[in-house]
C-alpha positions, 0 to 999 in steps of 0.5 A, spaced: 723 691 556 718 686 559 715 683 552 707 680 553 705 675 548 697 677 546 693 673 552 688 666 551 682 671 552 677 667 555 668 669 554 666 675 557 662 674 562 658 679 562 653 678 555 648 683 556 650 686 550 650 681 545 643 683 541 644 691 544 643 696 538 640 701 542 647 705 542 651 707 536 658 703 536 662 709 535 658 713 540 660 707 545 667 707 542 668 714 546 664 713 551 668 706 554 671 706 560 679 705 561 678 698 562 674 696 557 677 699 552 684 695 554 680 689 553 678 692 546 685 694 543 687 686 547 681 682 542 683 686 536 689 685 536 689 678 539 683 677 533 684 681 527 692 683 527 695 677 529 690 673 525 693 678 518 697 676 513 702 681 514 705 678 521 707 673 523 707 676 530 704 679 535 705 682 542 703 687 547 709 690 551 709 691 559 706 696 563 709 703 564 716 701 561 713 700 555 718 706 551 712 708 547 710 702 545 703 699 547 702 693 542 708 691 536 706 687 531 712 684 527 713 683 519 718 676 519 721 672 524 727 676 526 723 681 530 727 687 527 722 689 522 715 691 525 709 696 525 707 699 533 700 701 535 700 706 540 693 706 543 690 712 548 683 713 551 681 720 551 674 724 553 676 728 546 680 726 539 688 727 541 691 734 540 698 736 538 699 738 546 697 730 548 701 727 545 708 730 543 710 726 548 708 719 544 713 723 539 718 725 543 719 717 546 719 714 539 725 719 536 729 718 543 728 709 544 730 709 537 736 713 538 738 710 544 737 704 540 732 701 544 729 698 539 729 700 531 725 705 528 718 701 526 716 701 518 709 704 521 707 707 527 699 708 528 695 712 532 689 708 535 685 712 540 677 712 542 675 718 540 680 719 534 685 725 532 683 732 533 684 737 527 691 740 529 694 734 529 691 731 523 694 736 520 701 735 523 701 728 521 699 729 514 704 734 513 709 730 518 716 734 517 712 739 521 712 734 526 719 736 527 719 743 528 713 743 533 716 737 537 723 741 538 719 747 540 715 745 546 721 739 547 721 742 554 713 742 556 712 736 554 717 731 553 724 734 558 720 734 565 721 728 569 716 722 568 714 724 561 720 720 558 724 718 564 724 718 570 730 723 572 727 728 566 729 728 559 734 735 556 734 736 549 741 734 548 745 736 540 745 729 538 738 728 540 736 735 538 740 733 531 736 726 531 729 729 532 730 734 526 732 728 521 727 724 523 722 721 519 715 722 521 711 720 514 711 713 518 705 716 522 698 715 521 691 713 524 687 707 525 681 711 526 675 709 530 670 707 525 676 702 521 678 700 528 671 698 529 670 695 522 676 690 524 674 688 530 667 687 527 670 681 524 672 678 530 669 673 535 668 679 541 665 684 537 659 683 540 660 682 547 662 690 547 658 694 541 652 689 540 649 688 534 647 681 535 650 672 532 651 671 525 646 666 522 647 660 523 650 657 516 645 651 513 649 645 515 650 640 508 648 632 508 655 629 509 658 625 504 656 617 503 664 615 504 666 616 513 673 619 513 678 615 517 676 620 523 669 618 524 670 611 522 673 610 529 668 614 532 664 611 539 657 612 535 659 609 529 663 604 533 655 602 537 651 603 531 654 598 529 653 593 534 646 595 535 645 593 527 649 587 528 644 584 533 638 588 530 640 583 524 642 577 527 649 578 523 655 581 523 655 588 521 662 590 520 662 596 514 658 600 510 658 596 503 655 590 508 650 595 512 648 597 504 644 590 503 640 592 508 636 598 505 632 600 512 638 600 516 643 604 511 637 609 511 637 610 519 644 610 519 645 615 514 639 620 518 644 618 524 649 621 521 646 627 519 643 630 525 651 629 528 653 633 523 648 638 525 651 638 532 658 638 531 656 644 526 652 647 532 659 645 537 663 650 532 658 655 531 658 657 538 665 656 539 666 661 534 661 666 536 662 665 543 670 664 544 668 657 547 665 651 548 660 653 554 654 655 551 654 648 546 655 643 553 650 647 557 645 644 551 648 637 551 647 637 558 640 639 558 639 633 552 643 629 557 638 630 563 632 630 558 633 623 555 638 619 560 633 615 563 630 613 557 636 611 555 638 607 561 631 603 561 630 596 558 630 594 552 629 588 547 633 590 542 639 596 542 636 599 536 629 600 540 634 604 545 637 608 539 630 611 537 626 611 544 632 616 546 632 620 539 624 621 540 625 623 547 631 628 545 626 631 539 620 632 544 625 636 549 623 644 548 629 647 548 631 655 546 636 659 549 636 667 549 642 667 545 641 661 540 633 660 540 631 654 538 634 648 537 632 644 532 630 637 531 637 635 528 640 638 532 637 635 539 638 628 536 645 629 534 647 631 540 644 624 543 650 621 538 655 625 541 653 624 548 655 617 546 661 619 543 663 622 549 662 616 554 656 619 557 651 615 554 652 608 551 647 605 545 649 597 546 647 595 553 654 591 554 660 593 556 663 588 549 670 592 547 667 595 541 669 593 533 671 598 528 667 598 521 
């Protein structure tokens, strides 16, 4: 058994869906082509069952072979006790006669010791459960004798369970009889929907649109150790040295100069603005594109007056940030970016190397 761990899922590339509301989730649900909804069930299970504090793991099992098994989400380290999620795409909710076959190969890989009987077995299909099987699975120990029944339309021919076919021998005969299908039940389309509502690629499939972007706090007065050694910090500080005709090391000798610890302090808010931007986009599109196509933008708009003549590093710092203020920039997916943010981004370009606020190449000083 070929066992898949859940794979990295990278963007989608098509957005077009994002801020459609024009159809009903539930009615796309059923209406979703077969590859789509393979990537559906593969983002739910990357983005809400691995993410529950039920397992500790989650996987996707291999291909054809997957013995009934389409995704298997273990409950301890051993990897002996787990619940298996069967996933079917049907124009019509799953009747009785579509799916003894399911039934038929969870009774025979546990019998042949395959793998162990699961402590839950969920049905996970586009357009539900129809009504006569709904009533099997809430009276399971009717299962047993309808499986047995039609054991040879549905589960004996040959590709249906095995290749060669598969007989109703005694022992499994006996098997299937005592098995215990009260471990049988649904994850319906709508709770389906509501769990992968809660993920990342919810919307790139059913719509509905971006969270609110959250309000970004004033960080606190004390830097922590990360953003004391961080390049902007670093070259801000060199440009208050040089404004100051003094050494300018930390914050407590930066406090005696009012006007200076004030720009500092607008400084640092509007990085952290950018960096709660960084995060948003990251969270609600899977990675950092959409928030480095804006750096970039900032980049093109303000290098050039970055890069001119000053007499002071600090007159940089400021004509730069004025510039990157003045920069029209709105996109379809977040809509305007705001002041803070546009200045925030200038911070950290120069944390990436891209820009350089001191017009030296001097090694830079820790505060």
């Amino acid at each position: 058994m070929q066992v898949i761990p859940l794979p990295a899922i990278g963007s989608p590339q098509d957005t077009s869906r994002i801020f459609d509301v024009s159809i009903n989730p539930l009615v796309r649900l059923r209406t979703i082509e077969a590859g789509e909804f393979e990537d559906v069930v593969c983002q739910w299970a990357s983005g809400y069952l691995a993410n529950s504090e039920h397992y500790k793991n989650v996987v996707q099992m291999g291909g054809s072979k997957d013995s009934g098994r389409d995704i298997v989400a273990y409950l301890d380290e051993t990897l002996q006790t787990f619940d298996i999620f069967q996933c079917k795409r049907y124009k019509e909710p799953l009747s009785p006669s579509v799916y003894m076959s399911e039934f038929g190969k969870l009774c025979y890989y546990t019998m042949i010791g395959k793998y162990n009987k699961p402590r839950k077995y969920f049905i996970v299909a586009s357009n539900g459960i129809g009504q006569d099987l709904r009533e099997l699975i809430e009276h399971p120990e009717t299962i047993n004798m309808q499986l047995i029944q039609t054991w040879d339309k549905y589960c004996k021919p040959k590709k249906k369970i095995r290749a060669d076919g598969l007989p109703l021998s005694d022992q499994l005969k006996e098997y299937v009889t005592n098995f215990d299908f009260g471990i049988v039940s649904e994850v319906s389309p709508q709770t389906l929907l509501e769990q992968f509502a809660t993920t990342r690629w919810y919307k790139y499939h059913f719509g509905g649109g971006l969270r609110q972007r959250p309000r970004v706090r004033k960080p606190q007065e004390e830097l922590g150790p990360d953003e004391v050694t961080m390049e902007y910090v670093c070259q801000l500080m060199q440009t208050y040295s040089q404004h100051e005709k003094k050494e300018i090391r930390d914050i407590e000798t930066l406090k005696k100069v009012k006007k200076l610890h004030g720009h500092f302090k607008r400084q640092r808010e509007s990085f952290h603005n950018a960096r709660a931007l960084k995060r948003f986009t990251r969270d609600e599109f899977i990675n950092d594109e959409v928030y480095d196509d804006l750096k970039n933008q900032i980049y093109h708009g303000v290098i050039d007056t970055c890069e001119a003549r000053f007499q002071e590093d600090l007159d940089r710092v400021n004509s730069t940030i004025e510039r990157a203020q003045a920069l029209s920039i709105k996109t379809s997916e977040l809509g305007d970016i705001n002041i803070l943010e546009k200045s925030g981004m200038c911070h950290d370009l120069v944390n990436d190397g891209e820009m350089r606020w001191v017009d030296n190449d001097q090694e830079n000083t820790d505060i």
